[in-house]
C-alpha positions in Angstrom: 48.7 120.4 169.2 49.5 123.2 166.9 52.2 124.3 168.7 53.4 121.0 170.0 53.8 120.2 165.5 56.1 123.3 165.6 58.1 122.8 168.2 59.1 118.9 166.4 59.5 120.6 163.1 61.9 123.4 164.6 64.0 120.5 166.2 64.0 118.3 163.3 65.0 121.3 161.1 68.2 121.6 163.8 69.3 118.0 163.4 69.2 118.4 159.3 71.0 121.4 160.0 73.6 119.8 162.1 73.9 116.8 160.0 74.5 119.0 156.8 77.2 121.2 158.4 78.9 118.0 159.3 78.1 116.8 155.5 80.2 119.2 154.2 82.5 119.5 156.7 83.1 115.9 155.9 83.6 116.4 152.8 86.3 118.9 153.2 88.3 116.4 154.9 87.5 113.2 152.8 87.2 115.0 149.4 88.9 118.4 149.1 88.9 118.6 145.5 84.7 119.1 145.8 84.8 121.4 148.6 87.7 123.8 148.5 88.5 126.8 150.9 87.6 128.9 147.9 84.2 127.1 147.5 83.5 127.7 151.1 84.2 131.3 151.7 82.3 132.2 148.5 78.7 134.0 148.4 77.3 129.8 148.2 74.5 129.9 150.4 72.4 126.8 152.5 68.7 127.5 153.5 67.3 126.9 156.2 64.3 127.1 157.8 63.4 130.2 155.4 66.8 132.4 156.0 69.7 132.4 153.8 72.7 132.0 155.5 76.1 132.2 153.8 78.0 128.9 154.7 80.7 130.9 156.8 78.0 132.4 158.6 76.4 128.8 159.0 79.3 126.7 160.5 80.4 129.8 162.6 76.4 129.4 164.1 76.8 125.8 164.8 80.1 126.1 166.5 82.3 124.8 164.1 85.7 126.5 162.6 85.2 128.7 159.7 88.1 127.8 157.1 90.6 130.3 156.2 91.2 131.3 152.5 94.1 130.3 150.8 96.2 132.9 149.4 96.3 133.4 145.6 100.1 133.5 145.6 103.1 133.4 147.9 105.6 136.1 147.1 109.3 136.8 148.5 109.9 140.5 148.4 111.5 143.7 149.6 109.6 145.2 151.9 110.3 149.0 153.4 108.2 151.6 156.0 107.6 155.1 155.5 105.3 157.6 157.3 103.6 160.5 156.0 106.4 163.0 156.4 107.0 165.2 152.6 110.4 163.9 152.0 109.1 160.2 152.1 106.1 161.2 150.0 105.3 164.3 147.8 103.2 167.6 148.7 100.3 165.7 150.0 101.9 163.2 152.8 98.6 162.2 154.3 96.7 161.1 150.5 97.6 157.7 149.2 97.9 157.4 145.2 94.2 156.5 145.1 92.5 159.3 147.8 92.5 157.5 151.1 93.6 159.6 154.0 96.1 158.2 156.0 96.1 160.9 158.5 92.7 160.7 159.3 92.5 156.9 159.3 95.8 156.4 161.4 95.4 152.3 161.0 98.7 150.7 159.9 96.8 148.4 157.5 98.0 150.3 154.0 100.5 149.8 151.7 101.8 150.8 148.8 103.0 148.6 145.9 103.3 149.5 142.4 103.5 145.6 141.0 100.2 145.1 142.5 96.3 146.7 141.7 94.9 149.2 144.4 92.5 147.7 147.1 94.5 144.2 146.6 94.8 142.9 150.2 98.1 141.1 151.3 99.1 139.3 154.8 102.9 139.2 156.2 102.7 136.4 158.3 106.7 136.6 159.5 106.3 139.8 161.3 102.7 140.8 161.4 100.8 137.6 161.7 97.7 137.7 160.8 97.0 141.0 160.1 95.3 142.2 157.1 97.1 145.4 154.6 95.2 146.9 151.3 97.5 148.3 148.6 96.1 151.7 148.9 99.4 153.9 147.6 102.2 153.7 144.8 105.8 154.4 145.0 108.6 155.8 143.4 108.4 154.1 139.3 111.9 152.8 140.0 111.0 150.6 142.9 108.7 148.4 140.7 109.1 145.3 142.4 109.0 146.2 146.5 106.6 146.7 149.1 105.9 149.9 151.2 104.3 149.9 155.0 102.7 152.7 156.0 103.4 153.6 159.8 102.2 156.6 161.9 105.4 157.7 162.7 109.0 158.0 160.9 110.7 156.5 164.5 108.8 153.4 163.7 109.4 153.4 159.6 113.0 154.1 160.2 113.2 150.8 162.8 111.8 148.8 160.7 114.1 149.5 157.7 114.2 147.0 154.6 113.9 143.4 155.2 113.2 140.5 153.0 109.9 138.7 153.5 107.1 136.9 152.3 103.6 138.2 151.4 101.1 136.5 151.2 98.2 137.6 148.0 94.9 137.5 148.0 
């Protein structure tokens, strides 16, 4: 009987949980000034039956699409590719402005900015999709308004020369 009782609680608890995801999932749609992307992918959390889940975490478990965040700002700016090569940086090509080592590392997910604080992370949707950069370096004082890749090589920093694009800031 005992377990029979805790077997219809565990369900019931499911349906709630169901119903609630589609709650708020509703309410995205219907009312998006309550429940905005920011609201969503903060640290809010739901209970349930005794664990805290964060609500990402809890619409990704019941199968439903985790929103995106919004970026803070939209920029249009000059964006350039260098490597770590001494005459494109100073006397220590592989350390960023702020200690990371890109040499060690080798992801081409940093960039340097000098208009923007370190660890800020930026998307370039035109030509890298979705992919994910973190102002980890700074540049020359008289570029104050551009953007910097880092790339593993100086082949691909040279093909990639200086384009126009927007960045997307959050």
């Amino acid at each position: 009987m005992k377990s029979q009782l805790n077997k219809l609680y565990s369900i019931l608890a499911k349906k709630i949980a169901k119903i609630v995801i589609l709650l708020v999932i509703a309410m995205t749609f219907l009312i998006p000034s309550l429940v905005s992307a920011d609201s969503m992918t903060s640290s809010k959390t739901a209970v349930t039956t005794g664990t805290i889940l964060t609500m990402n975490s809890y619409l990704a478990r019941a199968g439903m699409p985790v929103p995106k965040t919004a970026p803070k700002k939209v920029i249009t700016v000059t964006v350039t590719a260098y490597s770590s090569t001494p005459d494109q940086t100073d006397d220590t090509p592989c350390i960023t402005a702020n200690g990371y080592n890109l040499c060690k590392n080798n992801k081409m997910n940093i960039i340097a900015a000098n208009f923007l604080p370190f660890g800020t992370k930026v998307k370039i949707p035109g030509v890298f999709g979705d992919q994910e950069f973190s102002v980890q370096d700074r540049m020359n004082k008289r570029f104050s308004q551009r953007m910097d890749i880092w790339m593993p090589t100086r082949k691909a920093a040279l093909a990639f020369g200086i384009q126009t694009l927007q960045v997307e800031v959050y």
